[in-house]
C-alpha positions as CSV (number, residue, x, y, z in Angstrom):
1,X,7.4,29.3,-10.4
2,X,8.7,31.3,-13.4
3,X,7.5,34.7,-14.5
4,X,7.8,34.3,-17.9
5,X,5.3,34.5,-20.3
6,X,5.0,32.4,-23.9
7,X,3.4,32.3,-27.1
8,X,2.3,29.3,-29.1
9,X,0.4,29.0,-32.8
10,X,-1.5,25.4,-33.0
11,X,-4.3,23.5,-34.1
12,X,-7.6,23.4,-31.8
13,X,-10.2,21.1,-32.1
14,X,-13.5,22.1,-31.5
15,X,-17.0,20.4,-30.9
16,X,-20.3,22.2,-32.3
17,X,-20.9,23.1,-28.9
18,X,-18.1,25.4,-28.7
19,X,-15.8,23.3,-26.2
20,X,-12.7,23.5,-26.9
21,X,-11.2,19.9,-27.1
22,X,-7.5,20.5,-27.7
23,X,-5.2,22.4,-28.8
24,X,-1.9,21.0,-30.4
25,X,1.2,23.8,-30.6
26,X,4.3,21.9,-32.7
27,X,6.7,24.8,-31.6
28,X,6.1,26.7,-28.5
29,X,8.4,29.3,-27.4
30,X,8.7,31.3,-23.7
31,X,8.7,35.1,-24.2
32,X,9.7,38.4,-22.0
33,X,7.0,41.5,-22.4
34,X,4.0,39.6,-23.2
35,X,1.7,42.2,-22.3
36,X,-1.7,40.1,-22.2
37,X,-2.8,36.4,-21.7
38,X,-5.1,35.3,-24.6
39,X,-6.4,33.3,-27.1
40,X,-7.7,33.8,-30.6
41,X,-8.5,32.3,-34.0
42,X,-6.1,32.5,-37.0
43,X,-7.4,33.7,-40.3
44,X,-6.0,30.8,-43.2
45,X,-3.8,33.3,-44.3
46,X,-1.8,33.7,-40.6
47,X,-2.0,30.2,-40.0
48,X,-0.8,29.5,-43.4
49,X,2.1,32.4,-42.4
50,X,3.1,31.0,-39.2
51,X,2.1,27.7,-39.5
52,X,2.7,26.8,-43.1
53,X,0.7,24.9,-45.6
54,X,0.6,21.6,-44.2
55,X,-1.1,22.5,-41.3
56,X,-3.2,24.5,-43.2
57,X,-5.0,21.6,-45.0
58,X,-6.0,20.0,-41.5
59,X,-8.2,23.2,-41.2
60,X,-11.9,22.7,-41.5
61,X,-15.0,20.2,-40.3
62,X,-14.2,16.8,-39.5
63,X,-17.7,15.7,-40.2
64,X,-16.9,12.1,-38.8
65,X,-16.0,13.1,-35.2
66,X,-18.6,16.0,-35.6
67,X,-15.9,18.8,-34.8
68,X,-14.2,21.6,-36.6
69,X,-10.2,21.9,-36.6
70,X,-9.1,25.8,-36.4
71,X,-6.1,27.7,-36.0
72,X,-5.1,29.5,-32.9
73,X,-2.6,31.8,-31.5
74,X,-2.4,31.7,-28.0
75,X,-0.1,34.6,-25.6
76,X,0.5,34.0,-21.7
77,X,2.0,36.8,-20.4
78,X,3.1,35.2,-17.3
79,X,3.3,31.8,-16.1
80,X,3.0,32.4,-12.5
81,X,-0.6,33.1,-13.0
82,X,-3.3,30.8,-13.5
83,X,-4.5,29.9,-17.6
84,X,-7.2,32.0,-18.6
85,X,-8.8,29.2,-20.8
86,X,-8.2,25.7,-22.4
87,X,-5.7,27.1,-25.1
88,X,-3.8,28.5,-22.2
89,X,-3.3,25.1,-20.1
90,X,-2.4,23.0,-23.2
91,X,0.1,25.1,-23.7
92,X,1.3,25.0,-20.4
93,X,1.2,21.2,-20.8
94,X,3.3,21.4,-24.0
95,X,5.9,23.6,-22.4
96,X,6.4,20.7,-19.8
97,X,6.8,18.2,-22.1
98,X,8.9,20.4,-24.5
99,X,11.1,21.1,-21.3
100,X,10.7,24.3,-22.3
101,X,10.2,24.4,-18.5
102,X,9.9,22.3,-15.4
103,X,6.9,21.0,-12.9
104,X,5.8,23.0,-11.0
105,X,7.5,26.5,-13.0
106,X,4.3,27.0,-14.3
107,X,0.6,27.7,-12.3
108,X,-1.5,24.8,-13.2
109,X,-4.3,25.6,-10.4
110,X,-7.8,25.5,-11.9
111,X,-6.7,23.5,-14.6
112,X,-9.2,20.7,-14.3
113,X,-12.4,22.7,-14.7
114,X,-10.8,24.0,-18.3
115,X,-10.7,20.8,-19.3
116,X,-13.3,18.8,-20.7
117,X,-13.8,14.3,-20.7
118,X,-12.8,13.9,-23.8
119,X,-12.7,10.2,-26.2
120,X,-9.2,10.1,-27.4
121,X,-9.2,7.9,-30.7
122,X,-7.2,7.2,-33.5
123,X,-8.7,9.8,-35.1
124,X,-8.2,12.8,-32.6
125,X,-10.2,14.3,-29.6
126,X,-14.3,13.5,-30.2
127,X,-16.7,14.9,-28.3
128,X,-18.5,11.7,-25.6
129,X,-21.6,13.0,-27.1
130,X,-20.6,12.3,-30.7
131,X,-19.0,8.9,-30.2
132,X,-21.9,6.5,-31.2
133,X,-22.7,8.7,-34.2
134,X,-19.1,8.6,-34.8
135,X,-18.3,5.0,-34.7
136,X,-21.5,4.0,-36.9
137,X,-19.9,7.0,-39.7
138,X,-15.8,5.1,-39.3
139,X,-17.9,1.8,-40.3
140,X,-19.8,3.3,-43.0
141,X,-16.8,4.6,-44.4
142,X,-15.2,1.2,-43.8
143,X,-11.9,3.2,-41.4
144,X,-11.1,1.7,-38.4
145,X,-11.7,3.9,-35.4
146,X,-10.6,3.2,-31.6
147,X,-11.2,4.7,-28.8
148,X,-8.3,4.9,-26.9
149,X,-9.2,6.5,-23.6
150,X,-11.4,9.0,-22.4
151,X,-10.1,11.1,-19.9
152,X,-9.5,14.8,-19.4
153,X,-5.6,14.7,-20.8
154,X,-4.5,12.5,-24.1
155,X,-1.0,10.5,-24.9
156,X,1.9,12.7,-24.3
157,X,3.5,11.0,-28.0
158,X,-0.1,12.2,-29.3
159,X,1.5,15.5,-29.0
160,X,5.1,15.7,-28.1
161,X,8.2,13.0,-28.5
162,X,10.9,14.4,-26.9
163,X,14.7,13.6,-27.8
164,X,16.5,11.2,-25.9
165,X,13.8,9.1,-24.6
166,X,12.3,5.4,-24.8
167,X,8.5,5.0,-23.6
168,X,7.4,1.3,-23.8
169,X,3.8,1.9,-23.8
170,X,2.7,5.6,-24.7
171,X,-0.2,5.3,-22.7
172,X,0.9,5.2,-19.6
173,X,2.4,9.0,-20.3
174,X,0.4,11.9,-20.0
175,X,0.7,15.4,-21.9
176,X,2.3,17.7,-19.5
177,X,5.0,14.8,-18.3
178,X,8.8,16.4,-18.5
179,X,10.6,13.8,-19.3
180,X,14.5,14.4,-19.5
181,X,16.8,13.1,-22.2
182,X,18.3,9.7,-20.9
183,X,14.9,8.5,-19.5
184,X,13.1,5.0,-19.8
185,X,10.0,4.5,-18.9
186,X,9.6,1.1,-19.1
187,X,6.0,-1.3,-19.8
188,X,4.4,-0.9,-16.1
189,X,6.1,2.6,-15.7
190,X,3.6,5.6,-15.5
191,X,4.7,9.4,-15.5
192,X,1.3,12.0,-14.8
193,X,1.4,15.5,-15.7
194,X,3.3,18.1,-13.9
195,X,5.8,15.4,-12.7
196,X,8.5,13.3,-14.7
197,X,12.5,13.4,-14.4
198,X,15.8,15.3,-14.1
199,X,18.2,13.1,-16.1
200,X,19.0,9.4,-17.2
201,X,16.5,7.5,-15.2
202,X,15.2,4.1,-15.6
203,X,10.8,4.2,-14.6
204,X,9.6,1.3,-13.8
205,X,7.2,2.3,-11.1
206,X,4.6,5.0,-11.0
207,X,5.4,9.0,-10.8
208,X,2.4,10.6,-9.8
209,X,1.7,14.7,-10.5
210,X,3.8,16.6,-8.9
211,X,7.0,14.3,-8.4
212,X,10.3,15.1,-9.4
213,X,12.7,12.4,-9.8
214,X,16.4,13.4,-9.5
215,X,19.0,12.7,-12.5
216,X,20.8,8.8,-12.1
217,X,17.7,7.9,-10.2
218,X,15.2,5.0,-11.0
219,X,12.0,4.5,-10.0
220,X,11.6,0.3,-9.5
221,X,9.0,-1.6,-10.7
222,X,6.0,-2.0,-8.4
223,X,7.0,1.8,-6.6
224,X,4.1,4.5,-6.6
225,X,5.7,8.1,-5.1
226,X,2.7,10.0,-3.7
227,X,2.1,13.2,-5.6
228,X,0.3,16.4,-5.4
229,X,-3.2,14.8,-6.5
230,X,-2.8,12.6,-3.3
231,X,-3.1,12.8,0.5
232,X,-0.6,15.4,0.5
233,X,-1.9,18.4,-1.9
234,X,-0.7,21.0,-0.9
235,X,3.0,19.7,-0.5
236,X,6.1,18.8,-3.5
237,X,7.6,15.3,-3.2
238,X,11.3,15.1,-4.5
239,X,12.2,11.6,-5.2
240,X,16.0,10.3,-5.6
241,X,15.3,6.8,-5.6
242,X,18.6,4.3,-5.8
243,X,18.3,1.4,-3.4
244,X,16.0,0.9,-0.8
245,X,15.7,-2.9,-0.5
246,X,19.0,-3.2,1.6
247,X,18.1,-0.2,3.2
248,X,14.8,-1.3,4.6
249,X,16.2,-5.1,5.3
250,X,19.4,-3.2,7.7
251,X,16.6,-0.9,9.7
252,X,14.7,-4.1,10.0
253,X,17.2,-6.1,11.6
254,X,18.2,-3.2,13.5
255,X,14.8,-2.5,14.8
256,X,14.2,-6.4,15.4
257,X,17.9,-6.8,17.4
258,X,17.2,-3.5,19.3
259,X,13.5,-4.8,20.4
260,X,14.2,-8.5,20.8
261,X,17.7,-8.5,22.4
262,X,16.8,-7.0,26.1
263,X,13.8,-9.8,25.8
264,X,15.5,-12.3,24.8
265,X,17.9,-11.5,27.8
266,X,15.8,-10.8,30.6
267,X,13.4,-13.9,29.6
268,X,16.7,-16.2,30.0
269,X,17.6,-14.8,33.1
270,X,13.9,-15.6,34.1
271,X,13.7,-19.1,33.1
272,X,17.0,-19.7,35.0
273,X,15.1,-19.1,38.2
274,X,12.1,-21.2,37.3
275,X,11.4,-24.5,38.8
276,X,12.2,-27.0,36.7
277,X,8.6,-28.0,36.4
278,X,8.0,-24.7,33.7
279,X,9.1,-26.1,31.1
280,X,6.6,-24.3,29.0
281,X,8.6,-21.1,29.7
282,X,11.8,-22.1,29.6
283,X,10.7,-23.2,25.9
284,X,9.6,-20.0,25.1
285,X,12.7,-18.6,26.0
286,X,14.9,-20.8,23.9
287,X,12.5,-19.9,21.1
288,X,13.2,-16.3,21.6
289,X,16.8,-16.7,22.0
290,X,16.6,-18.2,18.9
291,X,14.9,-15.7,17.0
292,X,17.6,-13.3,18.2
293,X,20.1,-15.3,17.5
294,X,18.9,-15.4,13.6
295,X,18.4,-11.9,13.3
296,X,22.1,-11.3,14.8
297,X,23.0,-13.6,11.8
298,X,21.0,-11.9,9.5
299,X,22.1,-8.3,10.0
300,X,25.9,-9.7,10.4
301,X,24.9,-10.9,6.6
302,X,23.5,-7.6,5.6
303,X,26.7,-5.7,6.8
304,X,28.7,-7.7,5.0
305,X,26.4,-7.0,2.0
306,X,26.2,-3.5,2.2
307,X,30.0,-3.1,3.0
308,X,32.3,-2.2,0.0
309,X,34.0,-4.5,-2.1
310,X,37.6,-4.9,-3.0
311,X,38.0,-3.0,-6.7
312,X,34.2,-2.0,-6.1
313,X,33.6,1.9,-7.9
């Protein structure tokens, strides 16, 4: 946890109930001596100060989603404490993807009950209670309008691309994922918020909130690492994930020669006392001879695997 504070100007959306929806901040910065945590609305002629004019024309009622797009300036004047409102935790989600700072730098408890179940759509946050007004209004004016998802965080690229990266399918990366320069997450990868990567990494798998994976690390397809939102809540999981498949196969082997090899022994020295009208066990202890005899075999061929090979870097 960091004790720094920041300060962000953006664009929130807001439904006629008030709720805040979003809030998008294209350049946050951290900052020393912020004296109070805060949001507040811009006038047109701050926002068009620190803003500019561009983002000044998105300003106003969006009477097909049934919202209103303001300006807002919003001051944290320490991230070790929890977000005072919804401004506050989307810019704590922007500073993780920004890398402006790291998972778990920055207080994110509470965050879920500042947030509201939102429709994502091509057309920005809409409020659930809007969406069948909304669709039959995108028809009327012939514009096509799809609802993406509706959850309580949006697309991470809805919001922030950072440099150095390759996402295969956006939606499979939440807002609030740190994702560091060198990283690919590939089609079936996933990366949640408050969670993401060190360095290069190749994600194939899923990194759940809360997960750091280490830099020259991958994540392989079909792998889930527990996270924060799991079992384990109250705990971090570091991740350094390289190659577990001969890993797993040597302690298997291992395990099976350690547990089978006094059997196997003892069940021979057994059937050569029987009569030689058991045949049934002297058959069972061939079979297990066998078994041990293969798994011998087996971990002689991982060994050989796993050892280093001439030239090999």
């Amino acid at each position: 946890m960091i004790h720094s504070g920041a300060i962000a100007y953006g664009l929130a959306t807001i439904a006629k109930d008030g709720t805040v929806l979003d809030t998008w901040y294209p350049t946050p910065e951290l900052a020393e001596g912020v004296k109070e945590s805060g949001s507040h609305v811009l006038s047109e002629t701050d926002a068009r100060t620190h803003l500019g004019e561009a983002f000044v024309k998105t300003l106003g009622p969006c009477e097909l989603r049934g919202v209103n797009v303001v300006a807002v300036k919003t001051n944290i004047a320490t991230l070790a404490e929890p977000a005072k409102d919804t401004h506050d935790v989307f810019l704590r989600l922007h500073l993780l993807s920004h890398r402006l700072v790291k998972p778990h730098q920055a207080n994110l408890a509470g965050i879920f009950g500042m947030l509201a179940n939102v429709a994502w759509t091509s057309m920005g946050p809409c409020p659930l209670d809007q969406l069948q007004d909304a669709r039959l209004r995108a028809r009327a004016a012939r514009v096509v309008f799809d609802v993406k998802a509706v959850d309580k965080f949006p697309y991470m690229t809805d919001y922030v691309v950072p440099s150095g990266v390759r996402i295969a399918n956006v939606d499979r990366v939440r807002l609030g994922a740190h994702l560091a320069s060198g990283t690919t997450v590939m089609h079936e990868g996933f990366c949640n918020f408050n969670a993401g990567t060190l360095g290069a990494s190749m994600v194939e798998g899923r990194i759940s909130a809360g997960v750091l994976v280490d830099d020259q690390s991958d994540v392989g397809g079909g792998a889930s690492i527990m996270g924060t939102l799991s079992v384990a809540k109250k705990s971090s999981q570091w991740a350094s994930v390289v190659c577990w498949v001969p890993t797993l196969a040597l302690a298997f082997h291992w395990v099976t020669i350690a547990w089978w090899k006094p059997v196997a022994t003892s069940l021979a020295a057994r059937a050569s006392k029987c009569p030689m009208a058991a045949w049934s066990r002297r058959a069972s202890c061939l079979a297990a001879m066998a078994s041990c005899s293969a798994a011998i075999h087996n971990q002689a061929r991982c060994k050989s695997f796993l050892a280093p090979k001439a030239g090999a870097v």
